[in-house]
N, C-alpha and C positions, 0 to 999 in steps of 0.2 A: 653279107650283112654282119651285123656286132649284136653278140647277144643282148646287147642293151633293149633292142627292140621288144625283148618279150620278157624282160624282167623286171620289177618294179626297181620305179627311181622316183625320190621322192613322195613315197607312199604311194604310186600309181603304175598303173600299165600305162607306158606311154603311147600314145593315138590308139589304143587296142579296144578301146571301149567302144563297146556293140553300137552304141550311138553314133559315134565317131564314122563309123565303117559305113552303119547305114541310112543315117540323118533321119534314126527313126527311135524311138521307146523300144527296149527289148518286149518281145511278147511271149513268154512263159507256154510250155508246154501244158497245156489243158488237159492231158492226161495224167493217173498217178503214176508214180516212180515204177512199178513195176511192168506196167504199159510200154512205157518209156525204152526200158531195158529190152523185153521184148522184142519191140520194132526193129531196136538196134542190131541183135541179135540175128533176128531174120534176114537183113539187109544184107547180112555177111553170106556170101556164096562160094562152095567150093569152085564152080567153075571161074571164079573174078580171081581167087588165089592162082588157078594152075596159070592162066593168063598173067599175072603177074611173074610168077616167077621164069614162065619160057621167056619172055619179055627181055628181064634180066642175065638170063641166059645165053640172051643172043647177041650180046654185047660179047663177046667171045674170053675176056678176060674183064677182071671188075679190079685189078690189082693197083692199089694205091698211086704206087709210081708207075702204073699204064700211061700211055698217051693221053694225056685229057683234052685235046684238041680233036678227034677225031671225031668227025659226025656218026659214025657207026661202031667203032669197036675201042671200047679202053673205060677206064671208071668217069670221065669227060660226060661222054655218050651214055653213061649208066643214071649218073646224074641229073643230067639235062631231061631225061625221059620222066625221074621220080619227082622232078619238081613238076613238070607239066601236065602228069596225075594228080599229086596236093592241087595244080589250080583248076582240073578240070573238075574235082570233086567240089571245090568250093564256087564255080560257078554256077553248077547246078544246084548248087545249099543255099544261092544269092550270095556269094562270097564271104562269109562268111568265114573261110578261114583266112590268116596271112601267111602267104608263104614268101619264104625267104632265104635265103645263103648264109647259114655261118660260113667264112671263109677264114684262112686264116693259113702262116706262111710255118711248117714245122723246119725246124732245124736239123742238124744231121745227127744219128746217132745209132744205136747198134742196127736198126730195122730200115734207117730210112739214110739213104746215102748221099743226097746231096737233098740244099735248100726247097721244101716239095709245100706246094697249095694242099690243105685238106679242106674240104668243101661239107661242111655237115648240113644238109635241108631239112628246114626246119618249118611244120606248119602248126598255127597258133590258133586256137580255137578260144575268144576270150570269156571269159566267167563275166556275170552279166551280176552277180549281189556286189551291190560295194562292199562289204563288209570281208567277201572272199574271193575276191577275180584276182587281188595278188597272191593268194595262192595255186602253188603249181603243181601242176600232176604230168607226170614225164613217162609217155612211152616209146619206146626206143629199139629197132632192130639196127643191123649194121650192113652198108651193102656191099664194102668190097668184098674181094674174094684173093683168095694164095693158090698155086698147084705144089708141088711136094716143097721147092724152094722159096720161104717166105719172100727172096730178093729175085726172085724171078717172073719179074713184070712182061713177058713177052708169050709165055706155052700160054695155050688154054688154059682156062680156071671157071669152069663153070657156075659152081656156088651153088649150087641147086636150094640145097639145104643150108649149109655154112654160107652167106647167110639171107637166100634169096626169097628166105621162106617166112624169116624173121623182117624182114621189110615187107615183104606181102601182107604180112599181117598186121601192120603198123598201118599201110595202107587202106587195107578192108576198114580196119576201125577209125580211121579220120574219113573216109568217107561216106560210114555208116551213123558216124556219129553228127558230122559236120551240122546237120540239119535241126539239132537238138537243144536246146537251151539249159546251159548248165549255170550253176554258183560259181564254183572256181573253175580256175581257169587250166584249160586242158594243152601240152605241146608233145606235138606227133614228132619223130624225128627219124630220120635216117642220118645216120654216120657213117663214115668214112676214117680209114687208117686204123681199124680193129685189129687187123691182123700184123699192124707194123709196130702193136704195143698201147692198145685203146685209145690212141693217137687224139680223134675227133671229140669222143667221151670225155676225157680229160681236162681239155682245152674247155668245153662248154660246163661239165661241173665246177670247174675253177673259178670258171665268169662268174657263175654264180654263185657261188660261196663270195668271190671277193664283192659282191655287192650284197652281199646276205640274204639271198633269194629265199624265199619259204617256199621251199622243194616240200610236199606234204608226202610224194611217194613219186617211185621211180621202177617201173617196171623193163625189164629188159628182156628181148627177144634172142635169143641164139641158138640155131639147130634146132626148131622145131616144126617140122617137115615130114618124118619119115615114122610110118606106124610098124616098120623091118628092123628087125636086128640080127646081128653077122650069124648069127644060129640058125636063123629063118623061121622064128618067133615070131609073131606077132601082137601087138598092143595099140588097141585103136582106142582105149576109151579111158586113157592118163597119163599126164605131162607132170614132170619133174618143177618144182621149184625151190631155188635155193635159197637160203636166207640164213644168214647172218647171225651171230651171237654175241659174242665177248669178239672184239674185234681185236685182231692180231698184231696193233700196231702198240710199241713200246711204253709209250705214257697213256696209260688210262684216265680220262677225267673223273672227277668227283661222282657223277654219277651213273658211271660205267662202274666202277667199285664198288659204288652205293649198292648197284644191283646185283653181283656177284657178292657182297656179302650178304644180303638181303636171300639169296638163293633164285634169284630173278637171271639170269644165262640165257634160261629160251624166253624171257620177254622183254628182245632188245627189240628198238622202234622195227629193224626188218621181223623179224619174227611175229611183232603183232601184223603187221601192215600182210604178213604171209598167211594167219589166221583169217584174218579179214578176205583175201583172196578165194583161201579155199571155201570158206563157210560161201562168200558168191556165185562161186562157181557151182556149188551144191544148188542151190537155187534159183539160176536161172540157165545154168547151161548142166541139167540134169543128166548122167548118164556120162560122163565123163568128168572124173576124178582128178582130183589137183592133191598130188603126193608133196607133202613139207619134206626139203631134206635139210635138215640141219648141219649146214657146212656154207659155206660163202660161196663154194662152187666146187668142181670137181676137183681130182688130183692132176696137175700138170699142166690146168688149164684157165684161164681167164678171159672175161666177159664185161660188158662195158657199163654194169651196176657196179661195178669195184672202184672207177673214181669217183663215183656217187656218194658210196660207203666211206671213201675215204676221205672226200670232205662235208662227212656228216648226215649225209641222209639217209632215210628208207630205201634201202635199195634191193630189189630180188632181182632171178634169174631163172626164165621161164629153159626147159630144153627136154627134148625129148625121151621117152621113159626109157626106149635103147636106141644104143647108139652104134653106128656101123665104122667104123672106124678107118673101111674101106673108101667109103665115099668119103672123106673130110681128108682135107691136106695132102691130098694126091695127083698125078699127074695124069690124064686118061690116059688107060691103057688096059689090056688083058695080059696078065702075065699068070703064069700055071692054071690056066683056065677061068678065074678070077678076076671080075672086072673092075677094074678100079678107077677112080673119079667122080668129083658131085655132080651127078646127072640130074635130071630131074624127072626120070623114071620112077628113079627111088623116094621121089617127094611126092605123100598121099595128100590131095588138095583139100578133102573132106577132114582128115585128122587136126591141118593148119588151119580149117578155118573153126571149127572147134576151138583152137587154141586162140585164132582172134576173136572168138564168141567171148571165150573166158576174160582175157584183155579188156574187151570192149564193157562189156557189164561190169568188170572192177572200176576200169573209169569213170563208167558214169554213176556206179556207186560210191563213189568218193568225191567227185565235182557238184554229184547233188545233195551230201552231207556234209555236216557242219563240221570245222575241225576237230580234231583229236584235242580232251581237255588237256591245258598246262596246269602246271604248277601242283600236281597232284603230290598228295604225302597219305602216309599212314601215321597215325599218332603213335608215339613211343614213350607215352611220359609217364604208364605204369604198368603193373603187372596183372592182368586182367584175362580175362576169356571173352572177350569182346571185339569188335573189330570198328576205329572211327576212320572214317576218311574224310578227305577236304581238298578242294579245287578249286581254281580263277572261272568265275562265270565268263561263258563266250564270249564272243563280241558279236556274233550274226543274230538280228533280230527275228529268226524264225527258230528260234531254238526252244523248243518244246518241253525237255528236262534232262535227264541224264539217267544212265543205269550201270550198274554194280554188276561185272561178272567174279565169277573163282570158279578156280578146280584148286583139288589136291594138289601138293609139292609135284608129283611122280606122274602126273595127269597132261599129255600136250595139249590139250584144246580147254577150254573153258564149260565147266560142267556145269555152275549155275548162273540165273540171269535174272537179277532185280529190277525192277522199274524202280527208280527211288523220287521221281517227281522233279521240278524246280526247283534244285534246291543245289549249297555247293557244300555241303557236310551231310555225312549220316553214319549213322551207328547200327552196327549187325549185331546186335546182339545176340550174344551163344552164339557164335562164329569167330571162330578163333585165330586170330593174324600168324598164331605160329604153325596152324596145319594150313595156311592153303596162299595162296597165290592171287591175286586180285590187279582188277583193270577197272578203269572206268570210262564210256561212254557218251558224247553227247549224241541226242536224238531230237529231232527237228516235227515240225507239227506234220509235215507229210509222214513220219518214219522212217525218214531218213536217219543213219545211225555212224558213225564214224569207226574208226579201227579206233582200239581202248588204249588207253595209257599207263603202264607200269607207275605205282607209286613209290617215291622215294620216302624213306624213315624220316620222321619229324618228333624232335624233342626239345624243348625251347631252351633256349639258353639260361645256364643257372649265372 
């Protein structure tokens, strides 16, 4: 399939409208938002995770250039299997979801050696307000798999964890969700060619950038499976996320500057969109902790929120809080008594689906709030102990009004929270634009609240 299917063209989702699919009026959850989240939450079972990942497992290699013709063994056969979950979930939802083939022909180059299909599956769950079904919310694990040699498509590669755990949980939550009625519009994905160079990820954030998709957040799955670390530590109750800053690439725009001179660094779009996660995660999936790390990702390492990031969106990177380094990128084997390879021993199915709770509730706390406000400014036109702000009213006609967070400069979370009504200005007075840091919020007549917007300096032209 062509990304076209799930991205707006000509202001629409093409055929994805909930009517379209099922010659009926959408009919809204009768429950509140919190209800809602709940249900979701509970739907996710450890036992559906470990099932998934043996699943994947037994495909005996998941390796990009594997056989993909093989009814049982190679990333073919890995594939074939993830699409016919997406549609078994959505038959039981009334269908609900579309699933579909991104397919597409990579060319040769350091990771991938001759002209190779990558297959990304993709299932669409469409937003049902007009005002926001063209927006999109992206979560994403990746299912091949490598053994020590990235170009060695033939040993075992089990992937237990790297990355069988991260698609599980991509699963749990299009299934758990499927049945649910959202505003925008939600796409589940599993990719392919992660390990040849985020091969499949690339390909589909490109699509959409070059059609201007409104990607509103993009969550990505990788290694998060195992509650062990090579110590023999354990940590069962919080997962690593990574998020973005000042982004590393050469030419900064106007307002990537604007907010490094502004002293705004940690409230780049990933960094709110990371806030927003963890504050979720605090409240509906209690007792398990979502740690912000402020870096784009590890050292030495990359993940398939990086061509997200790189053209242009909110992108994080879910992975676990340690990491065994023995199971990842290895060949099975015991050597000096030491076992090595991603088995899926070593994948705790309660910790992952934990981590698709966290997932699943940030989605549908984002598909059922209204956008993040644009056009946000701080006034700069004098010198005052005062703070004004100003914003573009929404466009979603359930938008209720907006609110005002800050913390201190030196503060990573947001310490206070105004309601400021209906309105797209307001003034803090005695609150001072030079000690603290401010975002603004739209919120919807259910309570629904969006991730906040960094304001950019405004001072009218002389």
């Amino acid at each position: 399939m062509s990304i076209r299917s799930v991205l707006p063209a000509a202001g629409a989702l093409i055929a994805l409208s909930i009517s379209a699919l099922s010659g009926a009026d959408p009919v809204p959850d009768a429950a509140p938002p919190a209800a809602v989240i709940a249900a979701i939450t509970r739907d996710i079972r450890p036992e559906q995770i470990e099932a998934s990942v043996r699943t994947l497992v037994s495909f005996g290699t998941r390796h990009t250039l594997s056989d993909a013709k093989d009814p049982k063994r190679g990333v073919g056969a890995a594939r074939r299997w993830i699409r016919a979950e997406f549609e078994r979930c959505s038959k039981a939802a009334g269908g609900r979801l579309v699933v579909t083939d991104d397919a597409f022909v990579a060319e040769p180059g350091p990771r991938i050696a001759a002209p190779t299909e990558i297959v990304n599956v993709v299932a669409t769950l469409p937003g049902e307000q007009p005002a926001s079904r063209d927006r999109l919310i992206v979560v994403s694990g990746h299912y091949d798999s490598m053994p020590s040699d990235v170009m060695d498509s033939k040993s075992d590669a089990p992937g237990a964890d790297d990355d069988a755990s991260g698609t599980a949980a991509v699963l749990a939550a299009a299934c758990a969700m499927a049945k649910h009625h959202f505003d925008a519009t939600l796409v589940f994905m599993a990719v392919a060619g992660e390990e040849q160079g985020l091969v499949g990820a690339t390909h589909w954030a490109n699509e959409a950038r070059r059609r201007n998709a409104d990607i509103a957040a993009m969550l990505d799955n990788d290694i998060v499976g195992s509650s062990h670390a090579e110590d023999g530590s354990v940590e069962k109750g919080r997962i690593r996320l990574f998020a973005e800053g000042v982004p590393a690439h050469a030419a900064l725009t106007d307002a990537e500057r604007q907010r490094i001179a502004t002293g705004g660094e940690n409230d780049s779009p990933a960094r709110e969109l990371a806030r927003f996660v963890r504050e979720t995660a605090a409240e509906h999936v209690p007792g398990f902790a979502v740690d912000v790390v402020y870096r784009r990702d590890r050292y030495l390492r990359g993940g398939d929120h990086i061509p997200f990031l790189e053209a242009g969106y909110p992108a994080v990177r879910f992975t676990e809080a340690h990491e065994d380094f023995h199971h990842q990128h290895q060949n099975v084997r015991v050597e000096n008594g030491v076992q090595y390879g991603d088995l899926p021993t070593y994948v705790d199915p309660q910790y992952t689906a934990n981590v698709a709770r966290v997932n699943a509730a940030t989605l549908a706390a984002l598909a059922l709030a209204p956008a993040a406000p644009r056009g946000v400014v701080i006034d700069t036109v004098r010198l005052e102990n005062d703070t004004t702000l100003r914003w573009e009213p929404n466009r979603e006609p359930d938008v209720a009004g907006y609110r005002v967070r800050y913390r201190r400069t030196t503060a990573p979370d947001w310490e206070v929270t105004r309601d400021v009504g209906n309105v797209t200005q307001v003034t803090l007075h005695g609150v001072s634009k030079d000690d603290f840091l401010f975002g603004v919020e739209a919120v919807d007549r259910d309570g629904n609240h969006s991730p906040a917007t960094y304001p950019a300096p405004y001072r009218p032209a002389r």
